[in-house]
N, C-alpha and C positions, 0 to 999 in steps of 0.2 A: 597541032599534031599530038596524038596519044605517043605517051612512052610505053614503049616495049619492052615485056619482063620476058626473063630465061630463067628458070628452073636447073638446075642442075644436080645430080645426084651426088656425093664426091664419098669419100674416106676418113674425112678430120673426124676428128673423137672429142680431142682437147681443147677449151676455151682459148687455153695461151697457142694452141697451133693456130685455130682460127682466125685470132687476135694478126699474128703473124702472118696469116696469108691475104688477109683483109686489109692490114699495111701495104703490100705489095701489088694486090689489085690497082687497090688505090691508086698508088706513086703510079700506074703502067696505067690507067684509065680516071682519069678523076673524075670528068663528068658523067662517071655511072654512078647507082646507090646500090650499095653491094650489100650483103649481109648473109649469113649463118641461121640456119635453124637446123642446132645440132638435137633438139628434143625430140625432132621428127625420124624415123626410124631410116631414114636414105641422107640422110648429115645433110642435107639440104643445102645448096650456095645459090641466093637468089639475085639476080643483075637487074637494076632497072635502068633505061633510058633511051635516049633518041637511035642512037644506033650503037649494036650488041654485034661481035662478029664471037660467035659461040667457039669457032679454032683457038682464036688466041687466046682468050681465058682458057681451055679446057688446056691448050697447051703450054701454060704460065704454072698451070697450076701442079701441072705432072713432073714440068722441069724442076718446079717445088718436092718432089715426093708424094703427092696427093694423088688419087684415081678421081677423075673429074669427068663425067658423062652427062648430057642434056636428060633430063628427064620424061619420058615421053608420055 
């Protein structure tokens, strides 16, 4: 089975926030591979794996302070 990536638009600016909420992904999902591409001009949070439920991250991350939207 292919792992399924999610794109997502978000808010982060700063390394150390990113840092920070990529902790937290983590510990709430470990068997995803998360990561940041804040060089891209929509701060990019990219999810990969077997299964993604797009609510709960997007709503992890708001409860964080972040604006966190799929990318379409």
């Amino acid at each position: 089975m292919e792992a399924m990536v999610e794109v997502f638009k978000t808010n982060v600016r700063g390394k150390r926030q990113a840092r920070a909420l990529l902790n937290i992904l983590s510990d709430r999902f470990p068997l995803l591979r998360i990561n940041f591409d804040l060089d891209d001009c929509d701060k990019i949070l990219r999810v990969e794996g077997d299964a993604i439920c797009q609510e709960s991250i997007t709503e992890l991350v708001a409860e964080n302070g972040y604006a966190c939207d799929v990318l379409e």
